[in-house]
C-alpha positions in Angstrom: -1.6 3.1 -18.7 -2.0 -0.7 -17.7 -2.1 -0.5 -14.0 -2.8 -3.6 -11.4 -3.0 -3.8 -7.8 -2.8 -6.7 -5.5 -4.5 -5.8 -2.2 -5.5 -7.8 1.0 -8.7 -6.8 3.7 -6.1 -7.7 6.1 -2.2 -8.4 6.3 -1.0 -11.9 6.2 -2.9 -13.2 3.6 0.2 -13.6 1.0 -0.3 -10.4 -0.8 3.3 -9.6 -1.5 4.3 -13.3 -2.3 1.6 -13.4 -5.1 3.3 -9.7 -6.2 6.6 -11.1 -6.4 5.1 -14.1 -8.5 3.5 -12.3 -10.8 6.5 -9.8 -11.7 8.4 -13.0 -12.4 6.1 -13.6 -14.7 5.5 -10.4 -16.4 7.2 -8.4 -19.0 7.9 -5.1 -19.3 6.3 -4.3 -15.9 7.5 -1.8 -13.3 6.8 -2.3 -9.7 5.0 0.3 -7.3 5.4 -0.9 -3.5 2.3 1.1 -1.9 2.9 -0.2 1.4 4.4 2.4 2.8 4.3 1.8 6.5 5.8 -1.7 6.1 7.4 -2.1 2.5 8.7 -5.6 1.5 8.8 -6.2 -2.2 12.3 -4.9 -2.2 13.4 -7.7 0.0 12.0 -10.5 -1.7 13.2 -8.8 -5.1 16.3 -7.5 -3.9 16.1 -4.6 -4.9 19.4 -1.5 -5.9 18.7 2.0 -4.8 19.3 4.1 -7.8 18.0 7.2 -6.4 15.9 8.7 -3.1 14.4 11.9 -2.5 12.7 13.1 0.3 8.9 13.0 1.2 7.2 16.4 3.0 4.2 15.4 4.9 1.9 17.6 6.9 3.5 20.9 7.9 4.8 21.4 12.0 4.3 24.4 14.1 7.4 26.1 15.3 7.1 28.4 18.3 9.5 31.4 18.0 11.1 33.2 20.8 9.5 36.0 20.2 6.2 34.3 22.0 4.8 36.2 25.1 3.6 32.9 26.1 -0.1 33.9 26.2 -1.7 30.3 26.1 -4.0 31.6 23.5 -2.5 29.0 21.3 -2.7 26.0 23.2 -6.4 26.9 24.0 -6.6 26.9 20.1 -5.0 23.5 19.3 -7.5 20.5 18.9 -4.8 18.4 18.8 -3.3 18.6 22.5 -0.1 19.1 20.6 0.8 22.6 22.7 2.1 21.6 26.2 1.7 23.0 29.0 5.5 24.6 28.6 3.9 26.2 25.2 6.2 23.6 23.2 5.2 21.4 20.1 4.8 18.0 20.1 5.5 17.4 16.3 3.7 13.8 16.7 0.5 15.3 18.0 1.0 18.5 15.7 -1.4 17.8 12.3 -0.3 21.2 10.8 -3.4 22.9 10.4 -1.8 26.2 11.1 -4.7 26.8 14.3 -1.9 28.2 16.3 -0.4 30.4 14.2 -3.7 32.1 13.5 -4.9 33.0 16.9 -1.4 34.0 17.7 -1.4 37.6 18.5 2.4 38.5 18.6 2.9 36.4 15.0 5.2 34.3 17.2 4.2 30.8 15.4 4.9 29.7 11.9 4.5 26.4 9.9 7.4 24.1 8.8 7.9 21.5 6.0 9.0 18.2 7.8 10.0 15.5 6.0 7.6 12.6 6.8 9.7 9.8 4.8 12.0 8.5 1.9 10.7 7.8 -1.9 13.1 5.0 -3.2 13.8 4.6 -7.2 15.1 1.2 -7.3 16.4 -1.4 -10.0 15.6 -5.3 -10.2 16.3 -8.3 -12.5 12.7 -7.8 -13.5 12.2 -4.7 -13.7 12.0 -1.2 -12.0 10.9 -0.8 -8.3 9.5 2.6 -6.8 9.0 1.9 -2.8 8.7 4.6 -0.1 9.0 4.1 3.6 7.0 6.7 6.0 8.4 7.3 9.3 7.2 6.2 12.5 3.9 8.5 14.0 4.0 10.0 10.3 0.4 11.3 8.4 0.0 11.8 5.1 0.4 8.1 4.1 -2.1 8.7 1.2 -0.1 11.3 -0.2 3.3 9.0 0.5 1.4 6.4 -1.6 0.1 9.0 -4.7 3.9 9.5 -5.0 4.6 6.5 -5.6 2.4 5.3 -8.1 3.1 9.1 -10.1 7.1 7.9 -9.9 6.1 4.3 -11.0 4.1 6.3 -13.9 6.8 8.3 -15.1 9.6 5.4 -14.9 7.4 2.8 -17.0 6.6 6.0 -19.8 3.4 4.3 -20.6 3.9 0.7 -19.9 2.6 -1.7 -16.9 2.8 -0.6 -13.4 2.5 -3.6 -11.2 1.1 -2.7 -7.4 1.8 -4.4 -4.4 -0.8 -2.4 -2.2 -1.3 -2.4 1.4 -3.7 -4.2 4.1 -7.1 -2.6 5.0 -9.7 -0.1 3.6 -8.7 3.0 4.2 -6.6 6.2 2.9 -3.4 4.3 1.5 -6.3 1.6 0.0 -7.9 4.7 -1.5 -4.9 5.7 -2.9 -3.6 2.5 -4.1 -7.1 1.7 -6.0 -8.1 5.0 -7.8 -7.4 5.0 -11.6 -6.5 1.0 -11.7 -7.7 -1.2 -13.8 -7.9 -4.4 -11.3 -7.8 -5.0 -8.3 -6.9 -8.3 -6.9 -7.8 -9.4 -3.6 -5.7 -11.8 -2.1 -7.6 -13.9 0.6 -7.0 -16.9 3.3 -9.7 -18.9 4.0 -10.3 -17.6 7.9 -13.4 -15.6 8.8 -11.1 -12.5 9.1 -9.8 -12.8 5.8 -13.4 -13.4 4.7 -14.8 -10.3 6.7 -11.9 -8.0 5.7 -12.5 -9.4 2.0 -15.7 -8.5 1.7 -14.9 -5.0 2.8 -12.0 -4.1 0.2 -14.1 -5.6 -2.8 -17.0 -3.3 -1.8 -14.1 -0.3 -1.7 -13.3 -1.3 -5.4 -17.0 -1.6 -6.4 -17.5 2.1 -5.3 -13.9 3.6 -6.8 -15.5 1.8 -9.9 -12.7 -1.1 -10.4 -13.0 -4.3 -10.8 -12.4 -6.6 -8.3 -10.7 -10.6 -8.7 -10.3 -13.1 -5.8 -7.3 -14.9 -5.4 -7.7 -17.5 -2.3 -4.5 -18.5 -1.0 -3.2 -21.2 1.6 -5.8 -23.4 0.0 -6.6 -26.3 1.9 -6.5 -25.1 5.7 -10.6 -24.2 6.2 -12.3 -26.2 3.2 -15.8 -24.4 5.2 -14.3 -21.0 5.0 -13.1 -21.6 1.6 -16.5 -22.6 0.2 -17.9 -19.4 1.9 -15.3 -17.8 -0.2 -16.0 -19.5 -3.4 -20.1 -18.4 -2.8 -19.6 -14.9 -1.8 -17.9 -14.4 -5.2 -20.4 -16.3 -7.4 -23.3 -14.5 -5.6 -21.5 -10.9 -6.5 -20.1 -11.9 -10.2 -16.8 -11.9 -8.7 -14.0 -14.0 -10.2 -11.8 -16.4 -8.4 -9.0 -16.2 -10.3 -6.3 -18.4 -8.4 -6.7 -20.9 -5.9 -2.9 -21.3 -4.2 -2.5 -24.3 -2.3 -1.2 -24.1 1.2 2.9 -25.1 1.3 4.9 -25.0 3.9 8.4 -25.3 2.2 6.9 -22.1 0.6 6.4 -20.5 3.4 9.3 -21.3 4.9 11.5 -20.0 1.8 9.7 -16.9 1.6 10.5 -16.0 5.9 14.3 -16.6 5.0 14.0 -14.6 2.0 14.7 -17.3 -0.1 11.2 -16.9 -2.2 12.1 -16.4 -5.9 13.1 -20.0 -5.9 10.5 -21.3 -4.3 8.1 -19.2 -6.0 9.2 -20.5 -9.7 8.8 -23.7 -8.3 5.9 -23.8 -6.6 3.5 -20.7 -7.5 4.7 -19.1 -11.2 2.3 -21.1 -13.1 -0.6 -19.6 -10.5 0.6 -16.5 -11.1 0.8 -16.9 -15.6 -2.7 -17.5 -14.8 -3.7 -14.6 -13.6 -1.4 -12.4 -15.7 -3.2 -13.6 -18.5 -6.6 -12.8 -16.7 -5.0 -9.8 -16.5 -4.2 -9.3 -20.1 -8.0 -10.2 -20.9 -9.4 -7.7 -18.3 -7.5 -4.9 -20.1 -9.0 -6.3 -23.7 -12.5 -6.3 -22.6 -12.4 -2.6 -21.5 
């Protein structure tokens, strides 16, 4: 299975703009939104439901009526997610079933809650598997292993095209394991550097290989060139260098960016598909 994911250290960096470009460009791809707190690709691909189904988190407490009201399970909870009423606070509660162990009248019992919606969706390019988790929602890992698994199944052995989410950390994790690149998409700011740095070393020790793509190029020639070194001093590739345009930029906020995209990024974006291609070849 042919699997690429375009990640950023930090939002803002054009991560989903470059996604969208590249499944222009691509054939026979199906798309995996992993950005589950704040999905987009949908927008900019507009995106038809064809199916949903629902996504079961971490498990709540229930307090039955049958409780004597003993405290013994608020005293238990870690999480300050008893009150002082002996009622759950389902955001607090991480479902780690505490309370309904100590619990000496077997007054407490653990629920499935759904945590958020898995979306099976069509495009003019191809399939599109998003999810969206709710607000105060856990489990985003988990949300994001769904994902991919439904992206898996729908492209029955073909590409699987990742537009992952910000940051280093569980969702990251989740995105990254099993993929066969990982492409960081940077802006030259010493943020973007810092949180750039951080992702690539993520990749390095989930063992995949890691590509730079610097967009907005042109803003911070300094940071840029820090960039540029940072990659040849680690064997990293710089596989596209976008310029900075503001017509682009101003498309893609109206949701106007497949045009602007053919126009102004899609032979960027041929580029590193065929980077791609040779990535998978050398393996």
């Amino acid at each position: 299975m042919r699997q690429l994911a375009v990640i950023s250290g930090k939002g803002g960096t054009g991560k989903t703009m470059l996604t969208t470009a590249l499944a222009l460009c691509a054939k026979d791809v199906v798309m995996a939104d992993c950005d589950v707190e704040a999905p987009n690709l949908h927008m900019m691909l507009d995106a038809q439901p064809v199916d949903e189904e629902p996504f079961y988190g971490l498990d709540v407490a229930v307090i039955e009526d049958t409780c004597t009201r003993c405290g013994m399970c608020a005293d238990a909870c870690r999480f300050g997610a008893i009150t002082d009423a002996l009622s759950i606070d389902p955001i607090k509660c991480e479902g780690c079933g505490m309370c309904a162990l100590v619990c000496p009248s077997d007054a407490i019992h653990l629920e499935r809650r759904m945590s958020g919606t898995v979306v099976l969706s069509s495009t003019r390019w191809g399939g599109l598997v998003y999810a969206m988790l709710k607000p105060g929602e856990s489990a985003s890992g988990r949300l994001v292993a769904t994902v991919r698994k439904r992206a898996l199944e729908m492209a029955d052995g073909g590409t699987v095209l990742i537009d992952g989410p910000p940051g280093s950390s569980c969702p990251t994790i989740s995105t990254l394991t099993g993929v066969q690149l990982a492409l960081v998409v940077c802006e030259p700011t010493l943020s973007a550097l810092s949180d750039m740095k951080r992702v690539l070393a993520l990749a390095d020790q989930l063992h995949v290989k890691g590509a730079v793509c610097i967009n907005k190029c042109g803003l911070n020639d300094a940071i840029e060139s820090k960039i540029e070194a940072f990659c040849v001093e680690r064997g990293i590739d710089v596989v596209g260098r976008v310029p900075y345009e503001k017509s682009l930029f101003e498309a893609y906020a109206r949701g106007h960016c497949v045009d602007a995209i053919q126009r102004h990024l899609i032979e960027q974006a041929k580029d590193i598909w065929r980077y791609f291609e040779r990535t998978l070849r050398e393996r």
